[in-house]
Backbone bond lengths (Angstrom), bond angles and torsions (degrees), N, CA, C in turn:
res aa  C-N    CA-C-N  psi(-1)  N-CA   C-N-CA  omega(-1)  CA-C   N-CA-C  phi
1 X - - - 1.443 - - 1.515 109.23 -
2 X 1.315 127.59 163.63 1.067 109.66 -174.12 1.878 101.49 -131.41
3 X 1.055 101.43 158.95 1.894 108.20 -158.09 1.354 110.82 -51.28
4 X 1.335 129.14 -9.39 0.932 115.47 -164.18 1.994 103.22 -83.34
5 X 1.429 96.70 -40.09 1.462 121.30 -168.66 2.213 103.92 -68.96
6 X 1.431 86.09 -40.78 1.453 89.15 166.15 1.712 139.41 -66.32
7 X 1.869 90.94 -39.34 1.481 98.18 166.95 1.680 111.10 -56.92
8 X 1.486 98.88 -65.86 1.882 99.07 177.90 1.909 119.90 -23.20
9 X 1.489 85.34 -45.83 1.842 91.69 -159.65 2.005 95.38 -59.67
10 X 1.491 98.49 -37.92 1.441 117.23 -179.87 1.595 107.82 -46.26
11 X 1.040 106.19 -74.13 1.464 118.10 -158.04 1.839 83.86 -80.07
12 X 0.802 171.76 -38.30 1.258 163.18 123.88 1.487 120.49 9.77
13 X 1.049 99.33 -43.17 1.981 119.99 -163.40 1.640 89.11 -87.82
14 X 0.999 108.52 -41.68 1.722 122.59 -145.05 2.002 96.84 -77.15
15 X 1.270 103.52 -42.25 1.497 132.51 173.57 1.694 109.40 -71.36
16 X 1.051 126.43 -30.00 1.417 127.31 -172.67 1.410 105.30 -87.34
17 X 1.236 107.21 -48.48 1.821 124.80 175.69 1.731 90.36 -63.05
18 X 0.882 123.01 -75.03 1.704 105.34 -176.69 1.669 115.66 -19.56
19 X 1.125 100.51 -84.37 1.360 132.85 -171.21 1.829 93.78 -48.85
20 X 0.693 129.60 -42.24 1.681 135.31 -173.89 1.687 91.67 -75.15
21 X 1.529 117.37 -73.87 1.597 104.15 -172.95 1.678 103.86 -64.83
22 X 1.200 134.76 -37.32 2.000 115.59 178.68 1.646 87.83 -37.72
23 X 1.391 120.90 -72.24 1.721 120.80 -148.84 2.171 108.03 -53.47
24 X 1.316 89.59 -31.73 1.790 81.89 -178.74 1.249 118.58 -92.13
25 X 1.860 118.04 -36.98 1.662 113.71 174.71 1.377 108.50 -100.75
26 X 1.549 129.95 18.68 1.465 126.86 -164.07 1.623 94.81 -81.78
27 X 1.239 138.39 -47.22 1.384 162.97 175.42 1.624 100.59 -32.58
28 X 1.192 113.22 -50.57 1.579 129.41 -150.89 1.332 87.65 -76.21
29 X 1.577 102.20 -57.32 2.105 124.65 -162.97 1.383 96.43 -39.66
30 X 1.359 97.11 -64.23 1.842 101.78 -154.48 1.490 100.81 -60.96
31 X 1.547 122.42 -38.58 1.529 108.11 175.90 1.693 123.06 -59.15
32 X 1.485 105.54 -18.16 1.294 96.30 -177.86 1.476 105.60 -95.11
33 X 1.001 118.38 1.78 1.922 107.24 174.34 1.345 132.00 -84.22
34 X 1.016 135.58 139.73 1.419 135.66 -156.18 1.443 114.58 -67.45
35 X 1.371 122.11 128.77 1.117 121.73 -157.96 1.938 114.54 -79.49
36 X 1.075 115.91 164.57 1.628 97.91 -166.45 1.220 83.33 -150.24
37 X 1.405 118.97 133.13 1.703 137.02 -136.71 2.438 68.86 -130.49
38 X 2.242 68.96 120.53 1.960 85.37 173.72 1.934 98.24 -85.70
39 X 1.223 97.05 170.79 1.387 104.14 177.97 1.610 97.06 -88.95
40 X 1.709 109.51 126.84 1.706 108.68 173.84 1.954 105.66 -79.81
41 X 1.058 88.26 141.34 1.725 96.19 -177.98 1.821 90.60 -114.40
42 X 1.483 89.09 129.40 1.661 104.99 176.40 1.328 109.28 -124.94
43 X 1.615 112.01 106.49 1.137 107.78 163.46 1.838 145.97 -53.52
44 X 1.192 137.24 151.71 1.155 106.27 142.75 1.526 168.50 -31.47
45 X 1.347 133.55 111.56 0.778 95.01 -148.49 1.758 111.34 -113.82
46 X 1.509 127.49 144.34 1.053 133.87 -160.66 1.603 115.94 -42.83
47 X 1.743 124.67 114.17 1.256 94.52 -176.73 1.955 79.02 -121.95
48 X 1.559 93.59 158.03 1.364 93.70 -172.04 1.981 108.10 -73.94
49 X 1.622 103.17 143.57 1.307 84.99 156.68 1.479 147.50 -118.80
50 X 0.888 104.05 167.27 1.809 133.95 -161.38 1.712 79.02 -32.72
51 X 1.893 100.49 118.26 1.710 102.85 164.03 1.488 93.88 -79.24
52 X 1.495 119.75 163.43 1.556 130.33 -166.95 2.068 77.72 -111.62
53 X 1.721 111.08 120.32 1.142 154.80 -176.20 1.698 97.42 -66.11
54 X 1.223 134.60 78.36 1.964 123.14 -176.41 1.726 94.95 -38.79
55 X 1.125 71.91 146.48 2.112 87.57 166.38 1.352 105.49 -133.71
56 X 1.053 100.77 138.95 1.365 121.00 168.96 1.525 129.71 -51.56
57 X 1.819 111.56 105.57 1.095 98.55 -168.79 1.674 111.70 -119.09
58 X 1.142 108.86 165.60 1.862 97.43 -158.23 1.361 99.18 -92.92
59 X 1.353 101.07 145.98 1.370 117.49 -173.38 1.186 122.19 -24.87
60 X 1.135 155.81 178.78 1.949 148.54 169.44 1.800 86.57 -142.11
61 X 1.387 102.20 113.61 1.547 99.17 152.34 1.562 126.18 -84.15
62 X 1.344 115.65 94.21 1.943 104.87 -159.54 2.132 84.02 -109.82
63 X 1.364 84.45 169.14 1.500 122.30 164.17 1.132 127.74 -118.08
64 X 1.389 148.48 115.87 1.137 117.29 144.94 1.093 124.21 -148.48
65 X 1.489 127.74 -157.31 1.384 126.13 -168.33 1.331 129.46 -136.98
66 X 1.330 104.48 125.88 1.903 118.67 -159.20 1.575 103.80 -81.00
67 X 1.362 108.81 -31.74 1.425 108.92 -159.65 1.544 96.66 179.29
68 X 1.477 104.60 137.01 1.274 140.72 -5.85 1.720 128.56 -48.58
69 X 1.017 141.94 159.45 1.657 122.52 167.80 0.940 98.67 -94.72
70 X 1.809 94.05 176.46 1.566 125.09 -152.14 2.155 87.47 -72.34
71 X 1.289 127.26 117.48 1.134 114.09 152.12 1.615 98.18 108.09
72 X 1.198 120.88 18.30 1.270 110.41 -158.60 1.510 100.78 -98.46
73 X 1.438 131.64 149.42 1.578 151.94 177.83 1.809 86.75 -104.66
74 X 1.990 78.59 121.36 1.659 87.58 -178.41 1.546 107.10 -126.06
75 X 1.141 94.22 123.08 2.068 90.29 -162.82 1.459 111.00 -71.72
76 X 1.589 130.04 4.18 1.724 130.23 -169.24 1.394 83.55 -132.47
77 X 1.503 91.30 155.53 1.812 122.78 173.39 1.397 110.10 -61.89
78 X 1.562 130.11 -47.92 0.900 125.85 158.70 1.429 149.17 -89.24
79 X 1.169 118.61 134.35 1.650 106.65 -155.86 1.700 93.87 -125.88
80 X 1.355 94.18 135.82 1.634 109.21 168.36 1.017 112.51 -80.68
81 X 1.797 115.84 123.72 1.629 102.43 150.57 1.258 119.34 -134.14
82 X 1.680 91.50 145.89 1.523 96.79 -168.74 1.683 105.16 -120.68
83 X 1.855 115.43 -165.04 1.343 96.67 -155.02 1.417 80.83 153.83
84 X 1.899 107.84 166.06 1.205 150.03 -171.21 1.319 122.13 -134.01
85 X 1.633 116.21 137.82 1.298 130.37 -165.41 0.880 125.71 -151.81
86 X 1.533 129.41 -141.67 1.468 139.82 157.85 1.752 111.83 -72.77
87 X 0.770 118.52 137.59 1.770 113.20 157.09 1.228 103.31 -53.09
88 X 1.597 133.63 130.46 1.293 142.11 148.13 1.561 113.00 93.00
89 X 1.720 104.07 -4.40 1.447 101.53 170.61 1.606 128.05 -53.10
90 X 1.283 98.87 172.52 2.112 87.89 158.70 1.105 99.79 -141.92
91 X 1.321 95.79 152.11 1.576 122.32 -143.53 1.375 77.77 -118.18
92 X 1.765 124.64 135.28 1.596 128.28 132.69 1.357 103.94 -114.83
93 X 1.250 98.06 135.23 1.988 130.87 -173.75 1.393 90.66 -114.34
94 X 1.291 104.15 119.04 1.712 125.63 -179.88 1.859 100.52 -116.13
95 X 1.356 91.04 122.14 1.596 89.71 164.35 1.582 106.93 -130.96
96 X 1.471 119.40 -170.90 1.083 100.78 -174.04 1.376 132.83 -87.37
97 X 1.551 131.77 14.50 1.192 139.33 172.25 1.575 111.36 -125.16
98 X 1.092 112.56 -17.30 1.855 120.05 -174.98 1.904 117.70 -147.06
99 X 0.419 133.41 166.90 1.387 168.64 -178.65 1.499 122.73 -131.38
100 X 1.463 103.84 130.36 1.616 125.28 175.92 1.179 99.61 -136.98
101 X 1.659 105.03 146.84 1.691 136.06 173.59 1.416 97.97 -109.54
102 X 1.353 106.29 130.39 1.485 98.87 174.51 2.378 98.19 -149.49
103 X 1.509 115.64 165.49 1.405 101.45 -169.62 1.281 66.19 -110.87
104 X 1.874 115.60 170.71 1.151 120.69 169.00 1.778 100.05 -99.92
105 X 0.975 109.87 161.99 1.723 127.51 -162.40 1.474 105.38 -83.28
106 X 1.293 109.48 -162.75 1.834 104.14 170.39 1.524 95.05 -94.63
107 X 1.218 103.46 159.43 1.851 132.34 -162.99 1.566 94.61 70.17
108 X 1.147 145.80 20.25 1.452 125.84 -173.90 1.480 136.99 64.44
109 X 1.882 89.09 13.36 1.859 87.93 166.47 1.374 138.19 -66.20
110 X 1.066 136.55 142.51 1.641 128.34 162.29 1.774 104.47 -126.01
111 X 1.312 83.92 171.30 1.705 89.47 -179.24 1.446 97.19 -178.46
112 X 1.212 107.92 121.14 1.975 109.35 172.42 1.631 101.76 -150.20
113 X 1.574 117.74 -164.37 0.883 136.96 -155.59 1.279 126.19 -144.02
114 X 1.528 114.46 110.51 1.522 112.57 176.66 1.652 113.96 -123.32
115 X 1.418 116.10 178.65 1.496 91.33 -166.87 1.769 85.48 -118.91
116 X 1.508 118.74 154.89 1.385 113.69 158.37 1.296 119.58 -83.59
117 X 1.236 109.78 -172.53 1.192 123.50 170.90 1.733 115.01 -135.49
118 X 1.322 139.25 137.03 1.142 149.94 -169.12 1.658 107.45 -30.20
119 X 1.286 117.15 110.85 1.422 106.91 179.48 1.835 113.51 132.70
120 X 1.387 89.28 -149.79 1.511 93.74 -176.33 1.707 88.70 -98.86
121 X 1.730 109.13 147.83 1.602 114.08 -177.96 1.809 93.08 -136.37
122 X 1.348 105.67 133.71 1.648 121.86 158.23 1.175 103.89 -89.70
123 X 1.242 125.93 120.83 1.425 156.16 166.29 1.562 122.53 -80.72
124 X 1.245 132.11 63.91 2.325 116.95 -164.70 1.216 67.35 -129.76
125 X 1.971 80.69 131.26 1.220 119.96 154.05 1.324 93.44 -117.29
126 X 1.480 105.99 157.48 1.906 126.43 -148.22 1.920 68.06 -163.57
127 X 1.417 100.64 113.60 1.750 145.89 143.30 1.277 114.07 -68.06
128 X 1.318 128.88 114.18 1.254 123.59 149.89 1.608 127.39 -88.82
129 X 0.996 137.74 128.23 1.583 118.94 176.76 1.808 119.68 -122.93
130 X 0.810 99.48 -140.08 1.986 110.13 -166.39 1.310 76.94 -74.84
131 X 1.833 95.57 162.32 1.262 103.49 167.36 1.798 145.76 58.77
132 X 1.308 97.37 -21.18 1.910 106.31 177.54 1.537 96.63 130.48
133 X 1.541 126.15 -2.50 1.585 96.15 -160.33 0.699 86.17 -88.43
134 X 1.667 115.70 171.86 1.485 147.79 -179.80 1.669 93.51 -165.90
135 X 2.101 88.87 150.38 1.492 98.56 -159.19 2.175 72.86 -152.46
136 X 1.013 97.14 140.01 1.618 117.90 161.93 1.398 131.75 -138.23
137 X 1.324 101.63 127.05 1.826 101.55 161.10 1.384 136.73 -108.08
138 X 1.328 137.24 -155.80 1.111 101.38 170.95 1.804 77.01 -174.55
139 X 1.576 103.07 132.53 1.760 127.03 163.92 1.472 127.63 -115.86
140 X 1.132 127.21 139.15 1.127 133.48 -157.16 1.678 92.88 -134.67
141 X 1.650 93.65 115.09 1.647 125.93 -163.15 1.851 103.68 -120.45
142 X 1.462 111.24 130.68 1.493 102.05 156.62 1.460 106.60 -124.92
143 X 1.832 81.20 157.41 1.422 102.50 176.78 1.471 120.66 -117.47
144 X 1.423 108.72 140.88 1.731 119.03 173.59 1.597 112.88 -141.73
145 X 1.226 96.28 164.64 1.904 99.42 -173.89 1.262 85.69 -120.74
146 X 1.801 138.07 -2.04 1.337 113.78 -176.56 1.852 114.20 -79.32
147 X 0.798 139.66 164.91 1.475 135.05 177.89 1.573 98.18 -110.81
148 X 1.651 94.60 134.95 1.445 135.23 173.53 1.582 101.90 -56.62
């Protein structure tokens, strides 16, 4: 044979016997080695949180206004305005030549009618409701007859 084929068989044999004694005294080894204590990791642990309790908040008597918008160029004499409130309030819509009374509807709609006048127009509507409240806003509308 020649050395090369002999070393292999060598180092072959030598490798099998390893691997054969780890599997029969490997069992024994690890029981005899000194044991080494892991660090325990403790998570947090889930605590529920605090639901936020509603509180009671006192009524808000508001007004306001859907339409016309803030700034708006309105090409007709008369301009609708409409808007949200109290249920059953009454609404006076002041513009600058007339005045409308109007109740607001169910959900708190209103909607009435004032006419402008050529120019820049202040628009407050002033809500009355239950009890004494009153709530006002106020829009600022222009008017022209020239076409855009």
């Amino acid at each position: 044979m020649n050395k090369d084929a002999i070393l292999a068989t060598i180092i072959g044999l030598i490798l099998g016997l390893s691997i054969t004694a780890a599997f029969i005294f490997g069992p024994n080894l690890i029981k005899a080695l000194p044991k080494i204590p892991f660090p325990t990791i403790s998570l947090p642990k889930n605590t529920p949180k605090p639901v936020p309790q509603p509180t009671s908040t006192p009524n808000v008597f508001v007004v306001t206004i859907t339409a016309p918008l803030e700034g708006a160029i309105e090409p007709k004499k008369d301009v609708v305005v409409s808007g949200m409130t109290e249920t059953g309030a009454t609404v006076v819509i002041g513009g600058p030549t007339d005045d409308d009374v109007v109740s607001a509807g169910e959900g708190g709609a209103y909607a009435g009618k004032v006419t402008a006048s050529e120019g820049k127009n202040d628009i407050t509507v002033t809500a009355y409701g239950a009890a004494g409240k009153q709530a006002q806003s106020t829009v600022t509308i222009y008017y022209t007859e020239e076409n855009f």
